[in-house]
GUDREN-941872 format. One record per residue: residue in three letters; x, y, z of N, C-alpha, C in turn. Coordinates in steps of 0.2 Angstrom, whole numbers, padded with zeros to 4 digits, always signed. Atoms other than C-alpha are relative to their C-alpha. Example, Ala and Ser with C-alpha at 12.3 -4.5 7.8 and 13.67 -1.06 7.14 Angstrom:
BEGIN
ALA+0004-0006+0000+0062-0022+0039+0004+0006+0000/SER-0004-0006-0001+0068-0005+0036-0004+0005+0003/
END
This chain:
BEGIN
UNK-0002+0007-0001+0041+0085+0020-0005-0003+0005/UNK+0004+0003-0002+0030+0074+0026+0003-0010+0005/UNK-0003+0005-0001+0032+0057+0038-0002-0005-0002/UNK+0003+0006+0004+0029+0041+0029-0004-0003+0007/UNK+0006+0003-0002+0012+0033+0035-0004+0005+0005/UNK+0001-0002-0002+0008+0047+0046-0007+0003-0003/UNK+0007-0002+0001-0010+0055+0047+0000+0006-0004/UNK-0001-0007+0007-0003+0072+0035+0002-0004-0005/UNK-0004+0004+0006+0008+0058+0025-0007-0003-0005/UNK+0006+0004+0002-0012+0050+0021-0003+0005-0003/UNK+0003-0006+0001-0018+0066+0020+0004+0004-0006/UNK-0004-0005+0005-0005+0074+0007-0002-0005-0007/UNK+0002+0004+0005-0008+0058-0003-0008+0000-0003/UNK+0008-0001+0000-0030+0061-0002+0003+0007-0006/UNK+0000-0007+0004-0024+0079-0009+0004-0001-0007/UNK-0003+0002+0010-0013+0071-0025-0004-0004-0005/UNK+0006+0003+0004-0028+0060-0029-0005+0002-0004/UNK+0005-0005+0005-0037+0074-0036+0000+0000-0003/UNK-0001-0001+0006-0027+0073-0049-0004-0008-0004/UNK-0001+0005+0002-0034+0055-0054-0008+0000-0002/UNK+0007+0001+0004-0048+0058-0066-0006-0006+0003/UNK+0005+0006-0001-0065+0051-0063+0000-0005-0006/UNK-0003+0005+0004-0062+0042-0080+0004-0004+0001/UNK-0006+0005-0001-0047+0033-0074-0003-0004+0004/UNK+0002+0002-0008-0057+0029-0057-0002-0010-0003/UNK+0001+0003+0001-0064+0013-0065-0005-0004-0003/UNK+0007+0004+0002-0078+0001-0071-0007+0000+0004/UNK+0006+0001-0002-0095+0000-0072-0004-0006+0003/UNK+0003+0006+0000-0108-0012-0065-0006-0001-0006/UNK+0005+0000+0006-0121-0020-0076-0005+0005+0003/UNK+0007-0003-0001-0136-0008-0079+0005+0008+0000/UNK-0005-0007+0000-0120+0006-0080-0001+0003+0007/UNK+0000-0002-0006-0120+0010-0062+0008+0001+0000/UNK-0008-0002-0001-0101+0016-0057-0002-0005+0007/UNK-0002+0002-0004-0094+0004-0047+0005+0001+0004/UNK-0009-0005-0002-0080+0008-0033+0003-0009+0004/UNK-0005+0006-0002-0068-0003-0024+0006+0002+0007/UNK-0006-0002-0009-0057-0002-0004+0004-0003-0002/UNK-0007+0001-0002-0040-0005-0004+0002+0001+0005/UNK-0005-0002-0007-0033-0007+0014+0008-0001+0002/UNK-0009+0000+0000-0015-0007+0018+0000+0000+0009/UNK-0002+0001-0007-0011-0012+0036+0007-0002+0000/UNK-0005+0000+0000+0006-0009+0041+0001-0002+0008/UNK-0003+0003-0007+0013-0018+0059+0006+0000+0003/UNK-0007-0002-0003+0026-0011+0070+0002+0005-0002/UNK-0003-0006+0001+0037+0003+0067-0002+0005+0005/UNK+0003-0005-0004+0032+0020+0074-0008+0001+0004/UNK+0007+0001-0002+0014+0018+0074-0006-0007+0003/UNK+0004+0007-0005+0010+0000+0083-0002-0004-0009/UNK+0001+0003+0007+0000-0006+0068-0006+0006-0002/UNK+0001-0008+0003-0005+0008+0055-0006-0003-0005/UNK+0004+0002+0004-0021+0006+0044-0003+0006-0005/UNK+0002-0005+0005-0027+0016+0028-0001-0002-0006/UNK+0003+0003+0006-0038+0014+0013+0001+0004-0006/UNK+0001+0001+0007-0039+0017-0004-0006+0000-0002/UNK+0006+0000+0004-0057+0021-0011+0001+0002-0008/UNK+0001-0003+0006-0059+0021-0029-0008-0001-0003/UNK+0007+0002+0001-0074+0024-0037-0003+0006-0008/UNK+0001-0005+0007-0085+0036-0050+0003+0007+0001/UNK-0006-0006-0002-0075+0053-0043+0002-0002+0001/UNK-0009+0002+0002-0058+0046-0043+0001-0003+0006/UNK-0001+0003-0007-0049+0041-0028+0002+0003+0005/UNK-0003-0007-0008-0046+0045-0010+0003-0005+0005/UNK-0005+0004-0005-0034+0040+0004-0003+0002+0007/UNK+0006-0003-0006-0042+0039+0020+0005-0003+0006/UNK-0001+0003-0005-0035+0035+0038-0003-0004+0003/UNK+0003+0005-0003-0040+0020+0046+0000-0003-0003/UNK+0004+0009+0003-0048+0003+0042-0005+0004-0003/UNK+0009-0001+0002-0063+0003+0031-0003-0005+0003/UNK+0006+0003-0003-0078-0005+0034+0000-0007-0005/UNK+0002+0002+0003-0078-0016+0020+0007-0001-0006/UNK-0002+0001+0006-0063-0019+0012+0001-0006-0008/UNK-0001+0006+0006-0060-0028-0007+0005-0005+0003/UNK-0005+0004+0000-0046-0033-0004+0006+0006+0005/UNK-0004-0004-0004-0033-0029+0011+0006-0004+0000/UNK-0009+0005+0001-0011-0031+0010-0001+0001+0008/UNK-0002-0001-0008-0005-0032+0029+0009-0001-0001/UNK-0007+0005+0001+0014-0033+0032+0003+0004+0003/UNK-0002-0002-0005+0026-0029+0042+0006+0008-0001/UNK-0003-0007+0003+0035-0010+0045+0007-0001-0004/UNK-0007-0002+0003+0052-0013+0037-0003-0004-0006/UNK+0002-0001+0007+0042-0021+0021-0001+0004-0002/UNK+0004-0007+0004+0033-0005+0018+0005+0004-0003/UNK-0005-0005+0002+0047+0004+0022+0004+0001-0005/UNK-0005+0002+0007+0060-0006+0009-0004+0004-0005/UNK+0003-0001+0007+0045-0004-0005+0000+0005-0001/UNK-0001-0005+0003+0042+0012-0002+0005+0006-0001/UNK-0005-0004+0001+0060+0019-0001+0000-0004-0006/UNK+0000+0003+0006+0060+0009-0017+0007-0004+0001/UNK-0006+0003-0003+0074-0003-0010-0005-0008-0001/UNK+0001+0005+0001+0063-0017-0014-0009+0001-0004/UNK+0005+0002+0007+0048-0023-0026-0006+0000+0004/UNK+0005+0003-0001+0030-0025-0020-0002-0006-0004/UNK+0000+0007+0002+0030-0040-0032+0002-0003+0003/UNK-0005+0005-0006+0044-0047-0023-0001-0001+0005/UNK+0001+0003-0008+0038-0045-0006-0008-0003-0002/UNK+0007+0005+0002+0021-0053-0012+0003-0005+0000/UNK-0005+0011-0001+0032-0068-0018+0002-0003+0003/UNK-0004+0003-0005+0042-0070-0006-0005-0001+0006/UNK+0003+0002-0006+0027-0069+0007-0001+0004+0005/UNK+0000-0008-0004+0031-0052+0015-0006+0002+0003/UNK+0005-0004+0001+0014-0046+0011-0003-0004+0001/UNK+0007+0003-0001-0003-0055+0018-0006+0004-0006/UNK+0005-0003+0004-0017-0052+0006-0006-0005+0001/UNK+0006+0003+0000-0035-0056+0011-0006+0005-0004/UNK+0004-0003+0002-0049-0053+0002+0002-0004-0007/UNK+0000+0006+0006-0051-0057-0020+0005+0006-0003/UNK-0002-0004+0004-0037-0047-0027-0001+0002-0006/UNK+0002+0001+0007-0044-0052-0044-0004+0006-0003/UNK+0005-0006+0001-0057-0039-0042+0003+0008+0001/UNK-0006-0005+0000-0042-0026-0043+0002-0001-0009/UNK-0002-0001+0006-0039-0029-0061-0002+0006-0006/UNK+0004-0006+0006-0053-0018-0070+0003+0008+0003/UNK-0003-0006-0001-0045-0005-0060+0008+0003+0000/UNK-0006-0002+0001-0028-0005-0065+0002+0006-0003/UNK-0001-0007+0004-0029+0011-0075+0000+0005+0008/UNK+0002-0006-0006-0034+0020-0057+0008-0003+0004/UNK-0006+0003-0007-0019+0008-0045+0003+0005-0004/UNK-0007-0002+0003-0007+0013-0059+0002+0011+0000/UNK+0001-0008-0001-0013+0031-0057+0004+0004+0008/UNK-0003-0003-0005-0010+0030-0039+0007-0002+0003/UNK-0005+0002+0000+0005+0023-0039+0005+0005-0001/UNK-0003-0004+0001+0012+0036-0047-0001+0006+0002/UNK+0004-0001-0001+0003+0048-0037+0006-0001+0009/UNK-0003+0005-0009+0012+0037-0021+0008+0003+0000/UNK-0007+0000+0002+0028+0039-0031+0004+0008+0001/UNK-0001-0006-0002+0029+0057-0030+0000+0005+0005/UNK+0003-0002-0005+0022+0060-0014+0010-0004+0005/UNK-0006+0005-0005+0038+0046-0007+0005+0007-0001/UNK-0007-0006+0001+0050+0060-0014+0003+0005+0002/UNK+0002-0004-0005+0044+0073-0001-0001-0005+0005/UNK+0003+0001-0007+0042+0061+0013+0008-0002+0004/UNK-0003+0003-0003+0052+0056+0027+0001-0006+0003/UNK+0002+0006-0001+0056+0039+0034+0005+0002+0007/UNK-0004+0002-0004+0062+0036+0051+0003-0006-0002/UNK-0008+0004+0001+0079+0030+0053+0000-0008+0007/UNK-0002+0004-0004+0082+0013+0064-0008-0003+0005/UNK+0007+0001-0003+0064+0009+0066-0002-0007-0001/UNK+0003+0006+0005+0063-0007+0057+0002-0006+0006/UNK+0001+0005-0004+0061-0019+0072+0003-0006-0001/UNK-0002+0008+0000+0069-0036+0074-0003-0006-0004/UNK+0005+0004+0005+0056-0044+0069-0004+0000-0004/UNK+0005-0003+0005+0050-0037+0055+0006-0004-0007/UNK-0003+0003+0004+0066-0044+0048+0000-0008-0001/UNK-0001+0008-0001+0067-0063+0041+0007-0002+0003/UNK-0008+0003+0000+0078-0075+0049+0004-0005-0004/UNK-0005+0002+0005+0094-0081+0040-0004-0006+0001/UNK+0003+0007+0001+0084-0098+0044-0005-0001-0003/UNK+0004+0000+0004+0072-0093+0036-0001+0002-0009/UNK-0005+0000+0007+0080-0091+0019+0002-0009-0002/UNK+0000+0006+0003+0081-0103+0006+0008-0002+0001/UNK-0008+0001+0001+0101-0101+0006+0003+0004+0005/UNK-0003-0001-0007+0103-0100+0025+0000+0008+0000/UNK+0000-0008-0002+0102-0079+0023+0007+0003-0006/UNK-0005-0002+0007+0117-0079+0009+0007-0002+0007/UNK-0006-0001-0004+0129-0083+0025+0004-0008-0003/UNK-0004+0007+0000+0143-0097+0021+0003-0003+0005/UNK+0001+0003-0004+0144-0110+0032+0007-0004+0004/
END
């Protein structure tokens, strides 16, 4: 077992990415040169203050790295009890995107040709969450919305 977002948790997921053919890895540039692509994920609060880890995809396949990159495409930010919901699968990453959970700077657009490789790691993520651990009673005050900030006052009746 491993603990969700820690530096073995990043590291067990770098060792599942093995599995994610350089075929899958993604598209070429004009002239056929293999193109790669950073994905950063910055996670705020919880255990680790504010937690950051990339996602390199490229022509040998993908890798999960500790820290900031240098250069990411495109980076999500959000807060620890987003991560935690999605990744315990208690909630949607599309939904916390909608709903605003999740900051995204950078062109996410330039994530499309790579969907063969996300969808790789994803499942890859899925596998690894089933072995990890989550701390219990971490998820900070204000990582939660407040019932004011709900369209329907928090679901409370009035």
């Amino acid at each position: 077992m491993v603990a969700y977002l820690s530096d073995d948790w990043v590291r067990s997921l770098d060792e599942a990415l093995h599995d994610v053919a350089p075929a899958v890895a993604g598209p070429t540039v004009r002239g056929g040169a293999a193109a790669t692509t950073t994905v950063q994920f910055v996670v705020q609060g919880g255990p680790y203050a504010a937690r950051a880890w990339h996602l390199t995809l490229g022509p040998t396949g993908a890798r999960a790295v500790v820290g900031s990159a240098a250069t990411p495409t495109v980076t999500f930010t959000q807060p620890w009890a987003t991560a935690l919901a999605v990744a315990r699968g208690a909630r949607g990453i599309r939904e916390a995107l909608l709903a605003g959970d999740v900051r995204v700077s950078g062109d996410p657009t330039r994530l499309l040709p790579w969907r063969p490789a996300v969808d790789a790691v994803q499942a890859s993520m899925a596998r690894l969450n089933a072995r990890t651990t989550y701390p219990i009673g971490l998820a900070a005050a204000e990582d939660a919305p407040d019932a004011a900030d709900q369209p329907d006052g928090g679901g409370r009746e009035g």
